[in-house]
C-alpha positions as CSV (number, residue, x, y, z in Angstrom):
1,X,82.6,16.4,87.9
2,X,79.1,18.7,87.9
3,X,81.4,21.2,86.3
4,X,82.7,18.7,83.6
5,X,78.9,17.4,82.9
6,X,77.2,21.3,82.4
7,X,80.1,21.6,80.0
8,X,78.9,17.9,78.2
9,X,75.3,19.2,78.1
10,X,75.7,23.0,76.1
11,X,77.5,20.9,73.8
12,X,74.7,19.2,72.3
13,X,73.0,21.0,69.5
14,X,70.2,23.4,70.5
15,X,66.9,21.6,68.5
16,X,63.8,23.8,68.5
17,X,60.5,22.2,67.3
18,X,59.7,18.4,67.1
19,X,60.5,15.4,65.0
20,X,58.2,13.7,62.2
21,X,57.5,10.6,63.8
22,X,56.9,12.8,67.7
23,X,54.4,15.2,65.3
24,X,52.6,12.3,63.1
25,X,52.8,9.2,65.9
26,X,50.1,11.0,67.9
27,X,46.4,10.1,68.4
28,X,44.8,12.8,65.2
29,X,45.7,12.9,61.7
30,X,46.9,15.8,60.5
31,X,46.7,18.2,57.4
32,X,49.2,20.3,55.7
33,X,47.7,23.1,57.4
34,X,48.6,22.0,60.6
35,X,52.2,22.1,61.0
36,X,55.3,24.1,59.7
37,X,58.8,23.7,59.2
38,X,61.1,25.3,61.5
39,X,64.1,27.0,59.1
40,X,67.7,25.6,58.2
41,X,71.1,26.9,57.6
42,X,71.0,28.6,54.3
43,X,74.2,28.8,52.1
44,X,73.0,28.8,49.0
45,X,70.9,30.7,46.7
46,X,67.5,29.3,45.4
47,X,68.7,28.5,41.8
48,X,71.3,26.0,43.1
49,X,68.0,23.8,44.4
50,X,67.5,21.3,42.4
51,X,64.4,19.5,42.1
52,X,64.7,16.6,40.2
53,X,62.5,13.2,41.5
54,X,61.6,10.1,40.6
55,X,58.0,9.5,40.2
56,X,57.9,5.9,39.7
57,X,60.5,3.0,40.0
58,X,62.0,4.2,36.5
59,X,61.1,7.1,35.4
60,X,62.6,10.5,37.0
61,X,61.5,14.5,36.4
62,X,62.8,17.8,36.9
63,X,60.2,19.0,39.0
64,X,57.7,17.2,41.5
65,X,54.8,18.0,39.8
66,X,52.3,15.4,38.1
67,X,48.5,16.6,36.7
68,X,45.8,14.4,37.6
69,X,43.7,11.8,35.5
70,X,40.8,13.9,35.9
71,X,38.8,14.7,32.6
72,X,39.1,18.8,33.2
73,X,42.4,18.7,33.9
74,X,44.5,16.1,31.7
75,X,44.4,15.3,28.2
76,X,47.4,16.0,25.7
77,X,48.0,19.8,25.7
78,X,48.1,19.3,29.2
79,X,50.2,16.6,28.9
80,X,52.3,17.9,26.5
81,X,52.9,20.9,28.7
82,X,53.6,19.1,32.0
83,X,56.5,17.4,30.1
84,X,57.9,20.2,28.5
85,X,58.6,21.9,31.6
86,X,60.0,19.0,33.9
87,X,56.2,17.1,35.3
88,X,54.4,14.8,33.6
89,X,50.7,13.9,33.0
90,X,48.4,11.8,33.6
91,X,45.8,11.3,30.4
92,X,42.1,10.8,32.4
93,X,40.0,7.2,31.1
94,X,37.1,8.9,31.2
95,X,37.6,8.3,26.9
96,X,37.6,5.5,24.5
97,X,40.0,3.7,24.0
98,X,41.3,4.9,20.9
99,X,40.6,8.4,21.9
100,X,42.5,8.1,25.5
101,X,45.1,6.3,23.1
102,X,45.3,9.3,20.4
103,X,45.8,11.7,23.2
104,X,49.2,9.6,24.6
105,X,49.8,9.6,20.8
106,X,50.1,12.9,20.5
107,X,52.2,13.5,23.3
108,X,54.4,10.9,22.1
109,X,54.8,12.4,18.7
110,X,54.7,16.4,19.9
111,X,58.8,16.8,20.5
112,X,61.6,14.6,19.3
113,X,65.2,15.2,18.2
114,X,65.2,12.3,15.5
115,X,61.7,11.6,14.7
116,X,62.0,7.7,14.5
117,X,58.4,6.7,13.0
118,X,57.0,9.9,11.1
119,X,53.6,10.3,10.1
120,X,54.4,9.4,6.2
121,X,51.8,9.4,2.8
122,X,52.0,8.4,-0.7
123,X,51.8,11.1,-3.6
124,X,48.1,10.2,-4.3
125,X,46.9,11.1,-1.0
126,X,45.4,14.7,-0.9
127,X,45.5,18.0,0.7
128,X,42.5,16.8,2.6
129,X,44.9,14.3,4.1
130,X,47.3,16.9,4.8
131,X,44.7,19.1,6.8
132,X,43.3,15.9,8.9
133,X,47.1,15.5,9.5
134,X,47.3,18.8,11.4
135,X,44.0,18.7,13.0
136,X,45.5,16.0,14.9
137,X,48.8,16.3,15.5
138,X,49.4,19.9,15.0
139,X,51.8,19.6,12.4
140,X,51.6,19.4,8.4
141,X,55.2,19.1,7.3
142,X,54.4,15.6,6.3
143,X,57.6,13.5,4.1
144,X,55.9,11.5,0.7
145,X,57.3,8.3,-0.2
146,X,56.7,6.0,-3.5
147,X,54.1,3.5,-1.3
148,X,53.2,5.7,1.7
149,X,54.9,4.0,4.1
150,X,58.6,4.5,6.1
151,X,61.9,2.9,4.1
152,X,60.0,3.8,1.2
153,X,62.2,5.7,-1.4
154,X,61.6,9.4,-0.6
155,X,60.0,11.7,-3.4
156,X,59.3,14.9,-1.4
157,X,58.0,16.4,1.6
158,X,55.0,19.0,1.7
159,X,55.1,21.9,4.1
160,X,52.3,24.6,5.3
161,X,53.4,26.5,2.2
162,X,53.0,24.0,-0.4
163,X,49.2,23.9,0.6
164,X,48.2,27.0,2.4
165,X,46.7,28.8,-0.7
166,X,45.3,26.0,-2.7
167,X,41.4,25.7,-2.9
168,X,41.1,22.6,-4.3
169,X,42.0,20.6,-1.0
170,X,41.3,17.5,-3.3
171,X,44.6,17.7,-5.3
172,X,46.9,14.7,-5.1
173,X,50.4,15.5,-3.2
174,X,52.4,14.7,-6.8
175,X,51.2,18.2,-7.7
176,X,52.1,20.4,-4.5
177,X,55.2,18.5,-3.0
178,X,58.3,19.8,-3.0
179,X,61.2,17.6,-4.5
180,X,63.9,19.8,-4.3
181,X,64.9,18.4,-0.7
182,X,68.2,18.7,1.4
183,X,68.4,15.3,3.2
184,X,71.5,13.7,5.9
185,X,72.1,10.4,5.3
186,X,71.2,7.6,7.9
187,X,73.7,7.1,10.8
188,X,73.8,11.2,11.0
189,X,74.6,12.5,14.4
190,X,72.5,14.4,16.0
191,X,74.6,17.5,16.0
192,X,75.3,17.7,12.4
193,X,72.2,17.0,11.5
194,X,71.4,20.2,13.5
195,X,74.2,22.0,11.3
196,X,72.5,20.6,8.2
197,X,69.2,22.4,9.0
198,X,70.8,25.6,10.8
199,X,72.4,26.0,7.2
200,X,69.9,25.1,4.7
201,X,67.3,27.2,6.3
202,X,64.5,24.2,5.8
203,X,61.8,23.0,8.7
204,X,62.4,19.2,8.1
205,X,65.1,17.3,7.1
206,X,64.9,13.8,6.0
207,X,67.1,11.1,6.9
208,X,67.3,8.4,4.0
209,X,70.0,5.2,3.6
210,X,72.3,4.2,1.2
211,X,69.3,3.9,-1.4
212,X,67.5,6.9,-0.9
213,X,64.6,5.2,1.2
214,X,63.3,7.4,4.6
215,X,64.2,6.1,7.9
216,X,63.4,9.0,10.0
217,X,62.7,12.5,10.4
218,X,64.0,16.2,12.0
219,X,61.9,19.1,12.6
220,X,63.9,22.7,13.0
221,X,60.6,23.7,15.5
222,X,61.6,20.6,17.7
223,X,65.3,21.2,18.2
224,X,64.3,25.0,18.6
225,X,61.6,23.6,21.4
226,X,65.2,21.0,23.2
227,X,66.7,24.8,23.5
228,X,63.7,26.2,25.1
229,X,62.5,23.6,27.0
230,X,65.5,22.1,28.3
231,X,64.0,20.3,31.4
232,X,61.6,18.3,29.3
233,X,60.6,14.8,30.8
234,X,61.7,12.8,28.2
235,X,62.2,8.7,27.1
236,X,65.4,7.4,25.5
237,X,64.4,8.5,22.1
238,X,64.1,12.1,22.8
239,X,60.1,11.8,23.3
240,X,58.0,13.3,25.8
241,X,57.2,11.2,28.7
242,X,53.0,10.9,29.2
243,X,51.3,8.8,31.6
244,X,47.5,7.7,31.4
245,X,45.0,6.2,34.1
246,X,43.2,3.0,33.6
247,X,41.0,1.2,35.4
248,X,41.2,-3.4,36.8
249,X,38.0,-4.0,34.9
250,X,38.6,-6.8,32.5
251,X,37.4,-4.9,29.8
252,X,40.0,-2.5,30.1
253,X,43.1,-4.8,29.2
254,X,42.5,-3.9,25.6
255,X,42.9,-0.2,26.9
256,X,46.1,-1.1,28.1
257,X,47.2,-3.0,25.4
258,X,46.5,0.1,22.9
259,X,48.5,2.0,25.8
260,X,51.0,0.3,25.8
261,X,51.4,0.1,21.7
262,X,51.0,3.7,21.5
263,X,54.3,4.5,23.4
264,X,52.6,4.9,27.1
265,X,55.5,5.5,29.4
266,X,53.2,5.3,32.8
267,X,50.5,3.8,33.6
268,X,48.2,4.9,36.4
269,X,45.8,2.6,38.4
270,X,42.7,4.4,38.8
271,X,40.8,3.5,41.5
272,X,39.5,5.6,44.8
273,X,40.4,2.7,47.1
274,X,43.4,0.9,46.1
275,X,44.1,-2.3,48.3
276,X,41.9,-4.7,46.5
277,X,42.0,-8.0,44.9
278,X,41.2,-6.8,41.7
279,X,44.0,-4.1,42.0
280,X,46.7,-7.2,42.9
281,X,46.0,-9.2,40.4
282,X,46.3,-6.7,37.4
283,X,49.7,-5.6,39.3
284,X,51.2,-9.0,38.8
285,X,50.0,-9.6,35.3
286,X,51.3,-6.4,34.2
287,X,54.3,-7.1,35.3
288,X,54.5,-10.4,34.2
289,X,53.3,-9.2,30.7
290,X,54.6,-5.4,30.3
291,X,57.9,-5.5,32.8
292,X,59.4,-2.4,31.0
293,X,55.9,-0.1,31.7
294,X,56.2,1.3,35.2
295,X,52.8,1.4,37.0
296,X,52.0,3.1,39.7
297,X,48.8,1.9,42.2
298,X,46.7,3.4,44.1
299,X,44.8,5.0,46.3
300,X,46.5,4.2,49.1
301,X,46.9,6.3,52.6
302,X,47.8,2.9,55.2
303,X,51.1,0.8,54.9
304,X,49.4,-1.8,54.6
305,X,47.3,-0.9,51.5
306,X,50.8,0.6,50.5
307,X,53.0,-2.5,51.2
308,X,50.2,-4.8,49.5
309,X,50.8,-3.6,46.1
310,X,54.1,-3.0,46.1
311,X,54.8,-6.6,46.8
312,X,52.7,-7.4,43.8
313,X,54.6,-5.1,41.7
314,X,54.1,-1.3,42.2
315,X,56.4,1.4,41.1
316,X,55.0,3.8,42.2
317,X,52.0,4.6,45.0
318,X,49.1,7.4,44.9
319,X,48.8,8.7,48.2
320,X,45.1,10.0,49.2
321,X,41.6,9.3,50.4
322,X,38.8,12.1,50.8
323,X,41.6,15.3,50.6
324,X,40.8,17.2,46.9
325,X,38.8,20.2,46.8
326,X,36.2,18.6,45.1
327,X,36.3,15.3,47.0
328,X,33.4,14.4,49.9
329,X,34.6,11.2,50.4
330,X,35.5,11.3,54.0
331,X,32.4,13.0,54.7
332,X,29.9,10.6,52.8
333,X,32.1,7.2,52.9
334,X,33.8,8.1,57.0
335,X,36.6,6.3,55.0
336,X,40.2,7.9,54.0
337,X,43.1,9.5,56.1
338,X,44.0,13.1,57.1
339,X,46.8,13.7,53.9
340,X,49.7,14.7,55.5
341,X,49.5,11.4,57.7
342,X,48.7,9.5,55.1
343,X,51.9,10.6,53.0
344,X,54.1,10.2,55.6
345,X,53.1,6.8,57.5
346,X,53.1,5.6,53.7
347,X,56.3,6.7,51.9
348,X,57.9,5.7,55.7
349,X,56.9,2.0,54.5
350,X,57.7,2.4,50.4
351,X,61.0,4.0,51.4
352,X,62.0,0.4,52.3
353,X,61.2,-1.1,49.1
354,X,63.0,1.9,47.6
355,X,59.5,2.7,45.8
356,X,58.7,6.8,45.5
357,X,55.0,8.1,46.7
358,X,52.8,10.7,45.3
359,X,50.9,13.2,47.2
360,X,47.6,13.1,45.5
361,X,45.2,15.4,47.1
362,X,44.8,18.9,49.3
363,X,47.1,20.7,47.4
364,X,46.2,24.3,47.1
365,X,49.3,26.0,47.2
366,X,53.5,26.6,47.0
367,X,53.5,25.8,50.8
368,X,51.4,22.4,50.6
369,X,53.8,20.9,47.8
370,X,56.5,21.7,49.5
371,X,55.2,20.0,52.9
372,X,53.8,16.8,50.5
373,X,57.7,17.0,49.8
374,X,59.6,17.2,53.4
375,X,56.8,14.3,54.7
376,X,58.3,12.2,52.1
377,X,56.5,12.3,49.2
378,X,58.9,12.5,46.2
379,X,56.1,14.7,44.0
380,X,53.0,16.0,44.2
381,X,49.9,15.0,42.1
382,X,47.8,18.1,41.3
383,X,44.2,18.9,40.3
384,X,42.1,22.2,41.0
385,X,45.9,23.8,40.8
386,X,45.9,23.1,37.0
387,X,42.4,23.1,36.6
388,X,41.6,26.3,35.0
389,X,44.8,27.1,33.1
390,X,44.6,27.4,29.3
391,X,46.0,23.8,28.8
392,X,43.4,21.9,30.6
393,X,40.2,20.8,28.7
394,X,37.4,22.6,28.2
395,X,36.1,26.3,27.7
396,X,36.6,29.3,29.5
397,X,33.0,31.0,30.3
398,X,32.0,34.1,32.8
399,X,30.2,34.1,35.5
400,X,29.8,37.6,37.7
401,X,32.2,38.7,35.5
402,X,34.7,36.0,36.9
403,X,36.4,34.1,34.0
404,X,36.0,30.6,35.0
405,X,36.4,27.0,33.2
406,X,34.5,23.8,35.1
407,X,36.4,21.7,37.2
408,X,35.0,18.5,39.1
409,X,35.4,15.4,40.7
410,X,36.0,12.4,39.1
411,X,33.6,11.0,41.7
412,X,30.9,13.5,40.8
413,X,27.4,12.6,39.0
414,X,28.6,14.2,36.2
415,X,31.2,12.3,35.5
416,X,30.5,9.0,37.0
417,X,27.8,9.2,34.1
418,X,30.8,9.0,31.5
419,X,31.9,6.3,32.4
420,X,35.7,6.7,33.9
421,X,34.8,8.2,37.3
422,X,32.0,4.7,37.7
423,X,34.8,2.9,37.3
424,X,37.2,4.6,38.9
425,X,35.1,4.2,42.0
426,X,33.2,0.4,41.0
427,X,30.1,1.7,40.5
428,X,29.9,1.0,36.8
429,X,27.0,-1.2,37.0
430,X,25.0,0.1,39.8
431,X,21.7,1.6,39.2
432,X,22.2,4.1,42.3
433,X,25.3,5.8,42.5
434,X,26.6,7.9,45.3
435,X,28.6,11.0,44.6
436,X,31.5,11.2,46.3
437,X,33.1,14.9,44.7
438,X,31.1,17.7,43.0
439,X,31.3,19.5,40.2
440,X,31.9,23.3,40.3
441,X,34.2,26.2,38.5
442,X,37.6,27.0,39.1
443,X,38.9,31.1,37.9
444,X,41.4,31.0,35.3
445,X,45.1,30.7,36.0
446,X,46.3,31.7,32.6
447,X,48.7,29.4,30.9
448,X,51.1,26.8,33.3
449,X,54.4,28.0,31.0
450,X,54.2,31.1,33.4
451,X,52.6,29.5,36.3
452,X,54.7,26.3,36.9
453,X,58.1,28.1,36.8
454,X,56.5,30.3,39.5
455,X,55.4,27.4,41.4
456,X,58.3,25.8,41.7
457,X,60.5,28.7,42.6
458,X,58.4,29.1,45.2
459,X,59.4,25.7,46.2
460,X,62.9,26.3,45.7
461,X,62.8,29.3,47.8
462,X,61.1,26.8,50.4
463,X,63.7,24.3,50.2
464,X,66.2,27.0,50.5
465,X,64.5,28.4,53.8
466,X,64.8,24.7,55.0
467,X,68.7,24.5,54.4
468,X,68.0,21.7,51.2
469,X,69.7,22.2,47.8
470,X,67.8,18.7,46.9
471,X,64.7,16.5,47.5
472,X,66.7,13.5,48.6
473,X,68.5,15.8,51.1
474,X,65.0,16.9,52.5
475,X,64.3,13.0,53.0
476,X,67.5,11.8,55.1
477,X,67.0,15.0,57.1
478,X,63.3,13.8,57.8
479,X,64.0,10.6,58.6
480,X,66.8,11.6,60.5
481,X,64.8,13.5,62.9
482,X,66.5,16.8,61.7
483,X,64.4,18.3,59.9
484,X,61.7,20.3,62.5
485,X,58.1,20.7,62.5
486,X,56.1,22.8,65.1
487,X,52.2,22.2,64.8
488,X,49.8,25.0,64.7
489,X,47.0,26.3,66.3
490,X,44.2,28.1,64.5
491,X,45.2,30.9,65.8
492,X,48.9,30.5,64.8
493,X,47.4,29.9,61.3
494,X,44.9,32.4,61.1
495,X,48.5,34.8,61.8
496,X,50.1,33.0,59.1
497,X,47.9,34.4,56.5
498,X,46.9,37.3,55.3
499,X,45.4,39.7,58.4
500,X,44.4,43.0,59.8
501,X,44.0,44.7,56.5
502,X,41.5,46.9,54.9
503,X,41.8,45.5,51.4
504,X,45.1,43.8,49.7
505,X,46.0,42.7,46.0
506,X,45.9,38.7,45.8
507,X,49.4,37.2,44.4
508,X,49.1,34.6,41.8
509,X,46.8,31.8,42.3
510,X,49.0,29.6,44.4
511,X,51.2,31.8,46.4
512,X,48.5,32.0,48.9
């Protein structure tokens, strides 16, 4: 009988480390920092992980990566960028209206395989309109119709070449547009229409019905861009996907609105403390006035703030009180949550409405979105990691040599002054305002179409290491109790980094 039960016991599977729930149901909050994952089985090779998530209710990416409404890190080349390869962004409110609109505009109109609503002028506009044209969009190949307008009858198109030479920018388009066109008639699919250009050799083709009138557009640089780009977050009509922040002050429901007209995909609601009245009510009047925009709510980092809004609506939670670089929240408010608690007590909760969370906050590198990921947050929301790249606003300048751009809070003086990070943290009206982030300088990271691929196959490596081909896996094994954490000492972190060396060569930024 002893004999039979020793045999019983080396059965059961030898499990090194802890659970979650034994790591995160103690009495102190913990940090990314303060735990790893213990390895898998691996039988796979990195580039069979795949990383595909859903950041909202609706609305799924590639990759688990999502730029931050913060006004040096997000406005449309950022945007634009994020999409392209997999993420999405998050256009800052710290803008008017119609300039925070312009920017989701942009985005909107940057990549499509049919263009359904070109940009479209008459043949007395001008050159000059032709140049504002591409000073906001980026693009001049511009269609002319008999009235200016689309399903109009088509009378030419004018391109870079038509215009590039020609002083006299006040020169009406009936005297540089080209009317020899090639043009695919309407109900085209998009795979001969791709023949028509490879063949003719032209940028654009127009698509025009039965009596020669426009109804939409093709652009050669866009159907090169669906080849090179071929994880690109996009909506149902081939469009990049952009989200944009907003705050529940009444005053911004005409920014929503314009949002929303403009082709707004996300919205983000931006306020430091989430689990308000104010933030309920806008909830369920969005919803009851906008169902098909997915919003996400936030900042949340209890399950109660988190189960609050998503009974009034949520499709999405921000996850994160006090953890950015440039954040002093905890310190000056003694308000917020250590992040990796926060994220996993949360998306725990959401996981039951079936509603994905966003690790917003305290991440600094490969190993921190990973661990945002296998405590159950389906991506990770990132600011000072994009902040100095080429695509996020601003200039670069030096300092000591060091190329830099500025990078701050949206709780900082600075920008509390312009208006979005007031209300972002309801203090819009008050004659003293407390700071709760600082502004400061981040070193360049050079342009994000080199360093998110090497992000994320750093995370794809770390998935592998974890025995996960997917995101979804890494959940169930979580909330299994299968997947194994060990915390760490300062001393066991102090050895997991860089140690005992004269001098060493930094990787790229976010390796480390």
């Amino acid at each position: 009988m002893a004999r039979n039960a020793k045999i019983k016991a080396s059965s059961k599977p030898l499990l090194d480390g802890f659970s979650a729930q034994s790591i995160f149901e103690k009495d102190q909050g913990i940090t990314y920092k303060d735990f790893l994952l213990l390895p898998g089985y691996i039988d796979f090779a990195p580039q069979d992980v795949n990383l595909e998530t859903r950041v909202s209710r609706n609305i799924k990416t590639k990759i688990p990566l999502i730029s931050s409404p913060m006004d040096t890190v997000t406005e449309s080349q950022m945007a634009i960028t994020m999409a392209l390869m997999g993420g999405i962004g998050i256009i800052h409110n710290n803008l008017s209206i119609e300039e925070q609109a312009k920017h989701v505009e942009r985005v909107k109109r940057y990549e499509n395989g049919f263009i359904p609503d070109p940009i479209v002028l008459s043949p007395r506009h001008t050159i000059a309109d032709i140049d504002a044209i591409s000073e906001k969009f980026g693009f001049s190949g511009v269609p002319v119709t008999e009235d200016g307008t689309l399903r109009s009858k088509l009378l030419g198109l004018v391109a870079n070449r038509d215009v590039d030479f020609e002083h006299n920018r006040s020169l009406p388009l009936s005297s540089v547009m080209t009317t020899d066109l090639v043009t695919a008639p309407k109900g085209v699919s998009l795979v001969e229409a791709n023949e028509i250009l490879r063949k003719s050799k032209k940028g654009k083709l127009p698509i025009i019905d039965k009596e020669g009138r426009l109804v939409a557009l093709m652009s050669r640089t866009d159907l090169v861009k669906n080849r090179e780009f071929p994880l690109a977050t996009k909506d149902d009509l081939k469009r990049l996907r952009v989200g944009a922040a907003t705050s529940t002050h009444p005053h911004d429901r005409e920014r929503i609105e314009t949002l929303i007209q403009r082709g707004v995909d996300l919205l983000v609601i931006d306020s430091a403390q989430g689990h308000s009245r104010y933030q309920i009510e806008l909830l369920k009047e969005l919803k009851k006035k906008y169902p098909q925009v997915d919003v996400m709510a936030g900042n949340v980092v209890t399950r109660q703030q988190g189960e609050a809004l998503i009974k009034a609506g949520a499709d999405a939670l921000r996850i994160g009180m006090g953890p950015g670089s440039i954040c002093i929240t905890q310190d000056t408010m003694a308000c917020g949550r250590s992040q990796a608690t926060a994220v996993y007590f949360t998306a725990q909760m959401a996981l039951k409405h079936k509603i994905p969370v966003i690790a917003d906050g305290g991440i600094t590198n490969i190993g921190d979105i990973t661990k945002a990921l296998a405590v159950g947050a389906s991506a990770a929301m990132c600011g000072s990691l994009l902040a100095g790249s080429k695509e996020a606003p601003g200039e670069y300048y030096y300092e000591n040599g060091v190329r830099l751009k500025k990078f701050r809070g949206m709780a900082s003086i600075e920008a509390m002054e312009g208006g979005g990070g007031a209300k972002r943290y309801n203090v819009e009206d008050q004659k003293i305002k407390v700071a709760q982030g600082v502004s400061g300088a981040v070193v360049d990271k050079g342009s994000l179409f080199e360093f998110i691929p090497y992000l994320m196959q750093g995370v794809r490596h770390a998935l592998q290491d974890m025995g996960h081909k997917e995101i979804p896996s890494l959940h169930k094994a979580l909330y299994a109790g299968d997947l194994r954490f060990e915390p760490r000492s300062l001393a066991a972190q102090a050895q997991g980094g860089v140690h005992g060396l004269y001098s060493y060569k930094k990787p790229m930024i976010g390796a480390e």
